[in-house]
PDB file of N, CA, C, O and CB in Angstrom:
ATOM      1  N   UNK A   1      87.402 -48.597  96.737  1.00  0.00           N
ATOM      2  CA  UNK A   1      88.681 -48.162  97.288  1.00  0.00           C
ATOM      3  C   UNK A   1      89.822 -49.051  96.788  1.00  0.00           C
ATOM      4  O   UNK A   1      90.820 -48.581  97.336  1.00  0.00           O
ATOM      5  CB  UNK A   1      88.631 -48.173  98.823  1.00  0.00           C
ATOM      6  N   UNK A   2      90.113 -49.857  96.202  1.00  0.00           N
ATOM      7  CA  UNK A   2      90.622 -51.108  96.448  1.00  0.00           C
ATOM      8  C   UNK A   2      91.030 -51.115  94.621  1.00  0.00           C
ATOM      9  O   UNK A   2      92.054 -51.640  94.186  1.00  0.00           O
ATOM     10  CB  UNK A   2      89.360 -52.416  97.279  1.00  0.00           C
ATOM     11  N   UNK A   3      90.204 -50.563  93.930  1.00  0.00           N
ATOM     12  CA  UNK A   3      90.321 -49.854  92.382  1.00  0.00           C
ATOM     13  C   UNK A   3      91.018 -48.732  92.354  1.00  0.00           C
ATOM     14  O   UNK A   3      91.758 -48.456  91.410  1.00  0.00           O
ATOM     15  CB  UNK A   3      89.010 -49.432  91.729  1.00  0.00           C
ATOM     16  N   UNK A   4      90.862 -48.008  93.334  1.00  0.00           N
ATOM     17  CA  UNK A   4      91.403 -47.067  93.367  1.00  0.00           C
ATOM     18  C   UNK A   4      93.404 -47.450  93.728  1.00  0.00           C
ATOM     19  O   UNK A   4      94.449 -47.235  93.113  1.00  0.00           O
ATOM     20  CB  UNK A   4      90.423 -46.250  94.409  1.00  0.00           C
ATOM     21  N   UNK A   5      93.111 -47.953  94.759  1.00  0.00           N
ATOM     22  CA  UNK A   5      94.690 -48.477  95.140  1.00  0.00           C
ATOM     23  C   UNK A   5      95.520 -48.898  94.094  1.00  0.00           C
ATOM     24  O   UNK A   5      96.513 -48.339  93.628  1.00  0.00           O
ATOM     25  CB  UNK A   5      94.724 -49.693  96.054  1.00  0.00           C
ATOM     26  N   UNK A   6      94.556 -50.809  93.538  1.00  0.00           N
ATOM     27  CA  UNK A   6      95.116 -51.210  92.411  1.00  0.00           C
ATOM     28  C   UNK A   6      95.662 -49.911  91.413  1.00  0.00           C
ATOM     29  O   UNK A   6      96.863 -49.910  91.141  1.00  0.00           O
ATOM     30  CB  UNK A   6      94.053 -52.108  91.759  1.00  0.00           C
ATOM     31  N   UNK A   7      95.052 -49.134  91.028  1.00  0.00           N
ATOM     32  CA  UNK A   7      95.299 -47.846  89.852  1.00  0.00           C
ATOM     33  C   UNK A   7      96.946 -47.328  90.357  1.00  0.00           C
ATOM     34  O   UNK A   7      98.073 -47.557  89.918  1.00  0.00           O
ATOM     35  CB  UNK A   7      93.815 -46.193  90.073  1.00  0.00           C
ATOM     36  N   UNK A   8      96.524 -46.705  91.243  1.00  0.00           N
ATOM     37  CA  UNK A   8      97.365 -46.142  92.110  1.00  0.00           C
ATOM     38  C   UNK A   8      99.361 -46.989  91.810  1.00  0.00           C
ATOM     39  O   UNK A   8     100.477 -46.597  91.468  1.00  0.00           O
ATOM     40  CB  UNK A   8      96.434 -46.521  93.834  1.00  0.00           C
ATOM     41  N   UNK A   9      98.672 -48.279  92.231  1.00  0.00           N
ATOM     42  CA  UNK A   9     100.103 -48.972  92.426  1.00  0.00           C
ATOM     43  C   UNK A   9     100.582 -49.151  91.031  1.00  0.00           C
ATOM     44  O   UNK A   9     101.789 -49.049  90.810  1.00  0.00           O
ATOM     45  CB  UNK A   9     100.072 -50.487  93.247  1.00  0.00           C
ATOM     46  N   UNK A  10      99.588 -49.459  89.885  1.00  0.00           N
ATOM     47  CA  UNK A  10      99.940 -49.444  88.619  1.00  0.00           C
ATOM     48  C   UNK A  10     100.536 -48.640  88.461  1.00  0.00           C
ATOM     49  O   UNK A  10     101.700 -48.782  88.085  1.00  0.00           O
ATOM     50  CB  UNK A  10      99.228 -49.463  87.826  1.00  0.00           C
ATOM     51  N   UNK A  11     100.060 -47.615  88.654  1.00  0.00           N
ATOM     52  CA  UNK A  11     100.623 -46.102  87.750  1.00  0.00           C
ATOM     53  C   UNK A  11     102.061 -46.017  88.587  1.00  0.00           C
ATOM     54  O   UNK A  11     103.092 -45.727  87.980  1.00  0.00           O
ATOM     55  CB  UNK A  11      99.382 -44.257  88.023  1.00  0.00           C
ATOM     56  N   UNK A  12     102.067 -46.235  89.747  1.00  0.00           N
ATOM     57  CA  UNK A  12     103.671 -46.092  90.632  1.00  0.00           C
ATOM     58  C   UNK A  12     104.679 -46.952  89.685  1.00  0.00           C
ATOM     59  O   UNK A  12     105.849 -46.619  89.497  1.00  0.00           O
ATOM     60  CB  UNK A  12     103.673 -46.950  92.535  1.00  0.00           C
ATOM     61  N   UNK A  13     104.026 -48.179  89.076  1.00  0.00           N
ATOM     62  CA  UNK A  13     104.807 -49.237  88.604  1.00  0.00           C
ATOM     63  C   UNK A  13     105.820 -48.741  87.328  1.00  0.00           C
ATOM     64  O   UNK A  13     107.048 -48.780  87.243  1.00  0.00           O
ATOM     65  CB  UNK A  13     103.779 -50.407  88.175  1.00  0.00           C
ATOM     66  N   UNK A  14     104.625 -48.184  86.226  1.00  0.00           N
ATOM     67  CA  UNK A  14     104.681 -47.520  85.496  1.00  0.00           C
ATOM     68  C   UNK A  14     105.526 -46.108  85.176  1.00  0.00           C
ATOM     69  O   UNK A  14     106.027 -45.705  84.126  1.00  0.00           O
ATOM     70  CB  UNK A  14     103.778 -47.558  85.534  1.00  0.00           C
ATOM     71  N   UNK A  15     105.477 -45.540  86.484  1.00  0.00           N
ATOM     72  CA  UNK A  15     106.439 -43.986  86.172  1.00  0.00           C
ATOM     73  C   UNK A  15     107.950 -44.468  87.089  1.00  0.00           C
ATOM     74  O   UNK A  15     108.938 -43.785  87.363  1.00  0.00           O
ATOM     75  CB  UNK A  15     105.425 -42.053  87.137  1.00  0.00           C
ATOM     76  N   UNK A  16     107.613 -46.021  87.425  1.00  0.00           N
ATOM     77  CA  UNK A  16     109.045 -46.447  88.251  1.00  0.00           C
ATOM     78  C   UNK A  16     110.131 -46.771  87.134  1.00  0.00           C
ATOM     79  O   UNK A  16     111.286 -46.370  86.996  1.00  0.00           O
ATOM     80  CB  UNK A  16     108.837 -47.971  89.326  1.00  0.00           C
ATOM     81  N   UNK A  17     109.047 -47.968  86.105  1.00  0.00           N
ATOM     82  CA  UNK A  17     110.065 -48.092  85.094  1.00  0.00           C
ATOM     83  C   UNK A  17     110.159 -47.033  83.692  1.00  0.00           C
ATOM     84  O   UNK A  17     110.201 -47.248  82.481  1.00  0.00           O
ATOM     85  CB  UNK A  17     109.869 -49.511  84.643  1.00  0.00           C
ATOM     86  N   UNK A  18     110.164 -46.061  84.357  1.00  0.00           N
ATOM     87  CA  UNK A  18     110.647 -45.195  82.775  1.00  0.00           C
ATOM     88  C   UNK A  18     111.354 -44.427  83.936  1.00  0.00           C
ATOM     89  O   UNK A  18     112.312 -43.788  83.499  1.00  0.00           O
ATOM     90  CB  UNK A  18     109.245 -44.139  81.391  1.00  0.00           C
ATOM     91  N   UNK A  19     111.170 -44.293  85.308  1.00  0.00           N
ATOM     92  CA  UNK A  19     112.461 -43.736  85.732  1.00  0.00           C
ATOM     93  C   UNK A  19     113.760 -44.367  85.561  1.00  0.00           C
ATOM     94  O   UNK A  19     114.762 -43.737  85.222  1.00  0.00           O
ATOM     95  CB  UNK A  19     112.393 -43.528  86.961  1.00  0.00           C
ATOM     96  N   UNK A  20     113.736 -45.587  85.792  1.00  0.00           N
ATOM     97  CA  UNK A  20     114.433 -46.399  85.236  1.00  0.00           C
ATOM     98  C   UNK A  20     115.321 -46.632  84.026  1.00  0.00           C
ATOM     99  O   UNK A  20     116.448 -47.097  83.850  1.00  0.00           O
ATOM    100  CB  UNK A  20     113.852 -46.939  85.249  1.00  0.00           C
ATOM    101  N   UNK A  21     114.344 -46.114  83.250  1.00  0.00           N
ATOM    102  CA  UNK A  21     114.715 -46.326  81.455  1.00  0.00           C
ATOM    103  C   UNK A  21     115.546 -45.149  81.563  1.00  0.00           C
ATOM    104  O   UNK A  21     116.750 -45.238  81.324  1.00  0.00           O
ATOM    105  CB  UNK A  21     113.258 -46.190  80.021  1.00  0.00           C
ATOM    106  N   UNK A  22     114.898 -43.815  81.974  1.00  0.00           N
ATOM    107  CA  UNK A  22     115.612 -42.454  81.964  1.00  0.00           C
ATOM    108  C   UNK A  22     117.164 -42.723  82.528  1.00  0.00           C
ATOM    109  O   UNK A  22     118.057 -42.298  81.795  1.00  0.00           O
ATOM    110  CB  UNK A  22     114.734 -41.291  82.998  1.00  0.00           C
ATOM    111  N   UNK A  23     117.449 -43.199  83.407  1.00  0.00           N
ATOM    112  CA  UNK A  23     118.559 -43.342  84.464  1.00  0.00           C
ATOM    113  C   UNK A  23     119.415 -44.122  83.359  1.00  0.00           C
ATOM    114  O   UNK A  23     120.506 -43.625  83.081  1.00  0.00           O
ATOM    115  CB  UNK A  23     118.154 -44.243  86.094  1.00  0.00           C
ATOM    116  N   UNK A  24     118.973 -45.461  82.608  1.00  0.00           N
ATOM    117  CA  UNK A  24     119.970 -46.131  81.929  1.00  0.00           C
ATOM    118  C   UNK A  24     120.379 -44.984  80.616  1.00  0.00           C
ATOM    119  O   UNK A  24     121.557 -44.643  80.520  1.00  0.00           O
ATOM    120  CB  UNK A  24     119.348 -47.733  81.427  1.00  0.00           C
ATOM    121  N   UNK A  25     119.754 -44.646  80.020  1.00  0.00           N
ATOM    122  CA  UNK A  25     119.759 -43.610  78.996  1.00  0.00           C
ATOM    123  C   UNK A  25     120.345 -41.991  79.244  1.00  0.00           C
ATOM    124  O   UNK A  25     120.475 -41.079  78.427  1.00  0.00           O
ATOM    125  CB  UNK A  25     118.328 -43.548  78.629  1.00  0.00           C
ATOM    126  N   UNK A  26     120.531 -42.020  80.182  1.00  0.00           N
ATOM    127  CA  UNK A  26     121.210 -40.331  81.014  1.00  0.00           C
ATOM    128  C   UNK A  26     122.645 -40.324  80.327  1.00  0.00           C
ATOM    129  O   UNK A  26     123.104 -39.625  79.424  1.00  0.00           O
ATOM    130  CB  UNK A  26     121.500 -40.343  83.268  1.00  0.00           C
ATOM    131  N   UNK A  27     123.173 -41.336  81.070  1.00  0.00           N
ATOM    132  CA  UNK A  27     124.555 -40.862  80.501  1.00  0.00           C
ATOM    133  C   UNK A  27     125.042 -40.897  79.033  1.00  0.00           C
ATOM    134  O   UNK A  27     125.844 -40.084  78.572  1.00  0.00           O
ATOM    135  CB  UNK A  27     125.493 -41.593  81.133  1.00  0.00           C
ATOM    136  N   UNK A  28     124.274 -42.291  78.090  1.00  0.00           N
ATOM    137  CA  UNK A  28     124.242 -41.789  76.802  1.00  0.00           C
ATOM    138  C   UNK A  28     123.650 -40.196  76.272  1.00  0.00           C
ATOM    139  O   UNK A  28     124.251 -39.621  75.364  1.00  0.00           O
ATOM    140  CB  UNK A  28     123.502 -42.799  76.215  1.00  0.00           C
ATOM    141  N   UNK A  29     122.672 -39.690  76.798  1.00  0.00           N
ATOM    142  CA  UNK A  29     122.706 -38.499  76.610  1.00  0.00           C
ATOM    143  C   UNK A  29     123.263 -37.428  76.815  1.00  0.00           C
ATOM    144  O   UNK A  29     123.049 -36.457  76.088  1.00  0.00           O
ATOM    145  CB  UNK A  29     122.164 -38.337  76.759  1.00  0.00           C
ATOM    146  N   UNK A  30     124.311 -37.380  78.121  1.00  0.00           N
ATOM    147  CA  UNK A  30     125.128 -36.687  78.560  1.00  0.00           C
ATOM    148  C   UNK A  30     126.464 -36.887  77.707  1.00  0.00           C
ATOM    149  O   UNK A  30     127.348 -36.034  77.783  1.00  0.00           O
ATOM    150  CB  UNK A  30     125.162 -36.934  79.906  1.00  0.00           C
ATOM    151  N   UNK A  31     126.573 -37.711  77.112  1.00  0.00           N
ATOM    152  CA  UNK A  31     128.107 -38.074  76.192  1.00  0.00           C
ATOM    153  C   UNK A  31     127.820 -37.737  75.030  1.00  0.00           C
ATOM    154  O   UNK A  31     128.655 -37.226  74.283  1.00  0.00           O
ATOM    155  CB  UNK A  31     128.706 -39.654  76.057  1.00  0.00           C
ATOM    156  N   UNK A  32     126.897 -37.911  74.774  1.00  0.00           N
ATOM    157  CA  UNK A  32     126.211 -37.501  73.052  1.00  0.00           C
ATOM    158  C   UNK A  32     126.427 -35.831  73.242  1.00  0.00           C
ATOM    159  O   UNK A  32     126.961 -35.259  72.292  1.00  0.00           O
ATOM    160  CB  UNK A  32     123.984 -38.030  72.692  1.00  0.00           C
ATOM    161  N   UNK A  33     126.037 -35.015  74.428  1.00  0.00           N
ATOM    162  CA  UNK A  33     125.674 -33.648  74.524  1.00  0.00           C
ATOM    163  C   UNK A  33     127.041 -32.628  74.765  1.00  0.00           C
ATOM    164  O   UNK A  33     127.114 -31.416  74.564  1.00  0.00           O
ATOM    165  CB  UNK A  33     124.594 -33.552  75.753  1.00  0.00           C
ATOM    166  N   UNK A  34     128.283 -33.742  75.363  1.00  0.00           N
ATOM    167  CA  UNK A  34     129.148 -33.173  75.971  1.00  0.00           C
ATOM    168  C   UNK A  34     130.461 -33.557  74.228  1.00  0.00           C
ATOM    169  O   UNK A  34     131.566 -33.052  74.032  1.00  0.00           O
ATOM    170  CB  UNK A  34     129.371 -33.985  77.888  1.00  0.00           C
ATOM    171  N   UNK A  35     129.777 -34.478  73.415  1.00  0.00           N
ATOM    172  CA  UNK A  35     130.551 -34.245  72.455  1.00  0.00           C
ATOM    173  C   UNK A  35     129.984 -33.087  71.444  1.00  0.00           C
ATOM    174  O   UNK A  35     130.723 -32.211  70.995  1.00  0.00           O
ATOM    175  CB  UNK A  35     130.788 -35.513  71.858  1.00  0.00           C
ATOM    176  N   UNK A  36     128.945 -33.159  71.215  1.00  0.00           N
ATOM    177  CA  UNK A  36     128.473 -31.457  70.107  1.00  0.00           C
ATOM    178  C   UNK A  36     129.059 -30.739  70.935  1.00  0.00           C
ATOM    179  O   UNK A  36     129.500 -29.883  70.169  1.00  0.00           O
ATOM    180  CB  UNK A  36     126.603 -30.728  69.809  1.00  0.00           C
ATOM    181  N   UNK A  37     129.456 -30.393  72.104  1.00  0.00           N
ATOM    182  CA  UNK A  37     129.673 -29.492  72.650  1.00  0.00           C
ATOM    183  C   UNK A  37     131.319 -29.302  72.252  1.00  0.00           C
ATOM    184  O   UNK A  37     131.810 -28.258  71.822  1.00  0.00           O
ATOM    185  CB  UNK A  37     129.176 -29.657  74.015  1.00  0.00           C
ATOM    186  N   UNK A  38     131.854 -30.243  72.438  1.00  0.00           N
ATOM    187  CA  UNK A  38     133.330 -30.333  71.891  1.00  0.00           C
ATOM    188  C   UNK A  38     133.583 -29.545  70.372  1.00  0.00           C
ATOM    189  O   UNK A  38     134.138 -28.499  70.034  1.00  0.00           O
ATOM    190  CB  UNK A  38     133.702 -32.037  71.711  1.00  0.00           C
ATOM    191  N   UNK A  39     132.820 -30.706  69.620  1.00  0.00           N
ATOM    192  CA  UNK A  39     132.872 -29.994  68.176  1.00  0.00           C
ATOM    193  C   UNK A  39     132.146 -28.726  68.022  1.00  0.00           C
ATOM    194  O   UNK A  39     132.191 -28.248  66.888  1.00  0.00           O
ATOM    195  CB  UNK A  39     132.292 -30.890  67.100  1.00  0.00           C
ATOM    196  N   UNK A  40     131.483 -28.075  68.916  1.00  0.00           N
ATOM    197  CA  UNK A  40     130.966 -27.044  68.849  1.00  0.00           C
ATOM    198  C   UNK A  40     132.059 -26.081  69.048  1.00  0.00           C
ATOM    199  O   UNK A  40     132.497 -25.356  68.156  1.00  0.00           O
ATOM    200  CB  UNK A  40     129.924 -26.997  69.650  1.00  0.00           C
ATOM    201  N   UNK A  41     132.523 -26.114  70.396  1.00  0.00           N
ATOM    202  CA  UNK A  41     133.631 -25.444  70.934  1.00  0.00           C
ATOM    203  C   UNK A  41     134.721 -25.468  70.111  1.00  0.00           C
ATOM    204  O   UNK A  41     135.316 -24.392  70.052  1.00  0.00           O
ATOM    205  CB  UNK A  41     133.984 -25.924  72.125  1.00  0.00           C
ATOM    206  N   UNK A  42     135.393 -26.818  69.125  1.00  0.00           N
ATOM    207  CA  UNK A  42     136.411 -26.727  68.478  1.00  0.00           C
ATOM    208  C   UNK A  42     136.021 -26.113  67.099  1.00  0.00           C
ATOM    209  O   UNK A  42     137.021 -25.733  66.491  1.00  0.00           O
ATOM    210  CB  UNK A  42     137.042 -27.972  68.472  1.00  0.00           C
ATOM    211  N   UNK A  43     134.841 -25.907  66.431  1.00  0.00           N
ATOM    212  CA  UNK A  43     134.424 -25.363  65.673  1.00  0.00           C
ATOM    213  C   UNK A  43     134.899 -23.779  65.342  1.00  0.00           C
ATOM    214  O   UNK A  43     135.555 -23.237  64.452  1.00  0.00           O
ATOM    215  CB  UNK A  43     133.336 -25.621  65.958  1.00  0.00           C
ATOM    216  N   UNK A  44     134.084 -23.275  66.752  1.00  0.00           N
ATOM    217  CA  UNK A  44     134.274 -21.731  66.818  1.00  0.00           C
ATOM    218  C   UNK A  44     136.219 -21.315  67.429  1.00  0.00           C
ATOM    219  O   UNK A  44     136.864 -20.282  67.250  1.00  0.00           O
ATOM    220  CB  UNK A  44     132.797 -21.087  68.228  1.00  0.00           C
ATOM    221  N   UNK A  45     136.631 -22.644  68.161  1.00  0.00           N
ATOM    222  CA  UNK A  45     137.899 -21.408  68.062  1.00  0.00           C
ATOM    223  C   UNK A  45     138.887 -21.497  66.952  1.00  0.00           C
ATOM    224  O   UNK A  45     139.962 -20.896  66.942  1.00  0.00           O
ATOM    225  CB  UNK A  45     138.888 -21.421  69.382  1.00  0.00           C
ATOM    226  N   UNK A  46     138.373 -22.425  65.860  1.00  0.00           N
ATOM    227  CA  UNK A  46     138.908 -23.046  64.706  1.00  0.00           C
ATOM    228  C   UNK A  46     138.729 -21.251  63.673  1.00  0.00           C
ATOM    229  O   UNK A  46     139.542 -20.479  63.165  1.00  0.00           O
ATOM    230  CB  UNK A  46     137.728 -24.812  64.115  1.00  0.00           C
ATOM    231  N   UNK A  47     137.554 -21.281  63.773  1.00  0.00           N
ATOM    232  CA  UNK A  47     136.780 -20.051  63.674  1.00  0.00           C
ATOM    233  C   UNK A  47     137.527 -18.648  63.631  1.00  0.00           C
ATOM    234  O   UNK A  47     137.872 -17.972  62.662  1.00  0.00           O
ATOM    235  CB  UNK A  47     135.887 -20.048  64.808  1.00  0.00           C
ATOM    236  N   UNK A  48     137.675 -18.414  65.087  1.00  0.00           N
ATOM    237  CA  UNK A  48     138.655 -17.432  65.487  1.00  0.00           C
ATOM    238  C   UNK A  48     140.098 -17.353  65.060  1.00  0.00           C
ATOM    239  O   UNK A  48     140.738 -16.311  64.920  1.00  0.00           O
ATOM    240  CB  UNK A  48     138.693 -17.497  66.724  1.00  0.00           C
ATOM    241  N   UNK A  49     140.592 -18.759  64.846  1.00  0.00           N
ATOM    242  CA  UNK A  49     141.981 -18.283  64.668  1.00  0.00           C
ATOM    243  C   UNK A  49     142.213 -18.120  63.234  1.00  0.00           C
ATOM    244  O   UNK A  49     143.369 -17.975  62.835  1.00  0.00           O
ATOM    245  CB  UNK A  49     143.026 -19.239  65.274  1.00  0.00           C
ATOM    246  N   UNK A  50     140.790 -18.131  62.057  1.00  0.00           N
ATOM    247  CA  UNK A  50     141.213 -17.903  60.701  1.00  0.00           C
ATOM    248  C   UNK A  50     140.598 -16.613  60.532  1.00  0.00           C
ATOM    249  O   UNK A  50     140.605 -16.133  59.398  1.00  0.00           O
ATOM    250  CB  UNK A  50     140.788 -18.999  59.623  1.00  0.00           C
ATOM    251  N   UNK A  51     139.931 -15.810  61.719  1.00  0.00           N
ATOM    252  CA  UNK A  51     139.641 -14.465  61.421  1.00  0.00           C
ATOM    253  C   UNK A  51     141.035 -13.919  61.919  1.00  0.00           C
ATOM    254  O   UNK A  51     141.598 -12.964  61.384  1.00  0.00           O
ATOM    255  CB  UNK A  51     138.237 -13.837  62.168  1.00  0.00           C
ATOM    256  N   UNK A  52     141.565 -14.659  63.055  1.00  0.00           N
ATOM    257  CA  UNK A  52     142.785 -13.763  63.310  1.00  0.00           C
ATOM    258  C   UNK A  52     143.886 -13.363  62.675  1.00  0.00           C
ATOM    259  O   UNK A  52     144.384 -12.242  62.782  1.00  0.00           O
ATOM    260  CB  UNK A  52     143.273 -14.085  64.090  1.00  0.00           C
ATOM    261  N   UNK A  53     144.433 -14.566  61.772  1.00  0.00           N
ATOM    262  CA  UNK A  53     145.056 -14.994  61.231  1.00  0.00           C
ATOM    263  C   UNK A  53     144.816 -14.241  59.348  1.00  0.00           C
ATOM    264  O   UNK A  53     145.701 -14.225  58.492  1.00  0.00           O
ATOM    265  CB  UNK A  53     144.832 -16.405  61.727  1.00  0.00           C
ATOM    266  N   UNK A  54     143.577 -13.781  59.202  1.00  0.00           N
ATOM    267  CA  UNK A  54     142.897 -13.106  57.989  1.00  0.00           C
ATOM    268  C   UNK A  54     143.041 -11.705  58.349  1.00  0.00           C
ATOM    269  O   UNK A  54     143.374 -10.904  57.475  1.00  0.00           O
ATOM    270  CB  UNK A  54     141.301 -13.522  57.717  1.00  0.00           C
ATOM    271  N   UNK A  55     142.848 -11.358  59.428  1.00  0.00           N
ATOM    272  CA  UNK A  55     143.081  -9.652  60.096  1.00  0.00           C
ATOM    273  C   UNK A  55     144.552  -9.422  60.147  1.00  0.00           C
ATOM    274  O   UNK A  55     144.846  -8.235  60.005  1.00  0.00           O
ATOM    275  CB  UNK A  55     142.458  -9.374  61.879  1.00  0.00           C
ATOM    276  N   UNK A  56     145.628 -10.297  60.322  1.00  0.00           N
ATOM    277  CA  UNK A  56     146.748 -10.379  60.290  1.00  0.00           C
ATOM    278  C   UNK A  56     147.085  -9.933  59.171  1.00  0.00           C
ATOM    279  O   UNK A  56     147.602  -8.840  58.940  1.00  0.00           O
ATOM    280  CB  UNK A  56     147.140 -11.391  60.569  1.00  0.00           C
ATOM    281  N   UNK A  57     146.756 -10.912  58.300  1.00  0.00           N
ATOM    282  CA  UNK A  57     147.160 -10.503  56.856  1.00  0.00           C
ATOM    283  C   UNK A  57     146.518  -9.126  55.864  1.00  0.00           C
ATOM    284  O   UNK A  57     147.123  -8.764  54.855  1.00  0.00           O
ATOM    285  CB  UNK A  57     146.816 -11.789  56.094  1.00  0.00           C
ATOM    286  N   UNK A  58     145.696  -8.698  56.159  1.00  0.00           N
ATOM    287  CA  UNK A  58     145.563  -7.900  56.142  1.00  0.00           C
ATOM    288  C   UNK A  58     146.500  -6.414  56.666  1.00  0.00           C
ATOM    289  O   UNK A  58     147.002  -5.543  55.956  1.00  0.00           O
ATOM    290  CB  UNK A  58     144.723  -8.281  56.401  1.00  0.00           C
ATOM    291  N   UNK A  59     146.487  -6.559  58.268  1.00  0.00           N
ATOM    292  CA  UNK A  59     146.971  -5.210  58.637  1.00  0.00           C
ATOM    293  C   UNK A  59     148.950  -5.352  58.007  1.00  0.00           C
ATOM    294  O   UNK A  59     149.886  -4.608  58.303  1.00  0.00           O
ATOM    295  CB  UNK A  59     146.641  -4.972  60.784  1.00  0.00           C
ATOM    296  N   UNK A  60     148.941  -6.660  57.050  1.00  0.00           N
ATOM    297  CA  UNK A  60     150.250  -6.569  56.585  1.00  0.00           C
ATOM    298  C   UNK A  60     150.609  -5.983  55.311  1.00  0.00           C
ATOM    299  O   UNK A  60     151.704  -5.584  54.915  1.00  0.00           O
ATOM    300  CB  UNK A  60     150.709  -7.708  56.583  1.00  0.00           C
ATOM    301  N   UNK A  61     149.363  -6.012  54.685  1.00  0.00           N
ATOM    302  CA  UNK A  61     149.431  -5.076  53.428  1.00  0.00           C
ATOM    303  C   UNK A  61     149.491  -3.471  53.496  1.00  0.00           C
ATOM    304  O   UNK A  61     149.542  -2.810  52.459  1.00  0.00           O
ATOM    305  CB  UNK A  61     148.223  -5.367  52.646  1.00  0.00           C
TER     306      UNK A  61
END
């Protein structure tokens, strides 16, 4: 029983510190995710305004 516990508390120890690790590392991942998202977003309406701007010229001919 007492092997069993020891195990037990290890493994608690173990999934404590990578909760841990996860928690310090979150918000670098959240800033990393929320900038592609930027250049993603500024990408496509970059996007849009040279189709608009190409349809323009067009319906001017």
């Amino acid at each position: 029983m007492r092997n069993t516990y020891s195990m037990v508390m290890a493994l608690n120890s173990h999934f404590n510190h990578h909760r841990i690790e996860i928690k310090k590392i979150l918000h670098k991942i959240s800033f990393t995710l929320s900038l592609q998202m930027r250049s993603k977003l500024l990408l496509s309406s970059q996007q849009c305004i040279f189709r608009f701007n190409w349809m323009m010229c067009l319906g001017k001919k």
